[in-house]
C-alpha positions in Angstrom: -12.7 7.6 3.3 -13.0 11.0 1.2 -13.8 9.9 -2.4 -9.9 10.9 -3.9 -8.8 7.9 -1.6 -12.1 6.0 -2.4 -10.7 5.9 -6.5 -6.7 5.7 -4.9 -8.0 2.6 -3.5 -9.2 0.7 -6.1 -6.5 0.2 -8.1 -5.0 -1.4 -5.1 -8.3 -3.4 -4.3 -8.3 -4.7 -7.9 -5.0 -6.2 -7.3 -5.5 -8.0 -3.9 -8.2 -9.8 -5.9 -7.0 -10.6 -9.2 -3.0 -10.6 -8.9 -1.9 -11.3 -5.2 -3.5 -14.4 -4.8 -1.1 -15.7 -8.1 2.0 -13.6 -6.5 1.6 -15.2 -2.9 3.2 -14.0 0.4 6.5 -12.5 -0.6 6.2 -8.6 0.6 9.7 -7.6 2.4 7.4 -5.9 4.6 5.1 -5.6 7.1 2.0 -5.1 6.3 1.8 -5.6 3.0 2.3 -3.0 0.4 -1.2 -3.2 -0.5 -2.4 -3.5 2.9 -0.1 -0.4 4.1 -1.6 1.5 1.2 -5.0 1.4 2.3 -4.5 1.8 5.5 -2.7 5.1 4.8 -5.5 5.9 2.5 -7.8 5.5 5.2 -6.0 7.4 7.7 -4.5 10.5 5.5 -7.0 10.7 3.0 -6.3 10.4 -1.0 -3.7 13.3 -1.0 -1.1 12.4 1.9 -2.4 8.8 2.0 -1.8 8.6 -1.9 2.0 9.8 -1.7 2.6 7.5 1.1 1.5 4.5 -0.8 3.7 5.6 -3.6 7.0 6.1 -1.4 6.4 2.7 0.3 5.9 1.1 -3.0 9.0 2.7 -4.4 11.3 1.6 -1.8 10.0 -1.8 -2.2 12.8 -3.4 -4.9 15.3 -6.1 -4.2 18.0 -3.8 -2.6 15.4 -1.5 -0.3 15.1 -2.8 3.3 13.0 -5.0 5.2 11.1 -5.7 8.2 8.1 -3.8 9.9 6.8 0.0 8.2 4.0 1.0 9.8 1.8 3.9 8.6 2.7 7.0 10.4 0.5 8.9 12.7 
């Protein structure tokens, strides 16, 4: 992981400890928000990976869509 994604991540890493566990299992998605961010992190680096992470989490609001997103190749 190139060290941009390395500080994109924790952010995201902070709140799969301290705040999902009190939200629960309710992502209209799958993976997870926070699990499709780091794996796009992991895959496209802190640039591309960063502004993926961003657009899934945007779309995410009651009237987006569901169902399975996967991180593109």
């Amino acid at each position: 992981m190139s060290p941009l994604a390395w500080l994109l991540s924790l952010p995201v890493r902070g709140y799969r400890a301290v705040f999902s566990p009190w939200v629960g299992h309710n992502c209209r998605y799958h993976p997870t928000c926070s699990a499709y961010a780091m794996e796009a992190l992991q895959k496209h680096g802190g640039i591309k990976g960063g502004y993926l992470a961003l657009r899934r989490i945007l779309r995410c609001h009651p009237w987006g869509k569901s169902g399975v997103d996967n991180v593109p190749d």
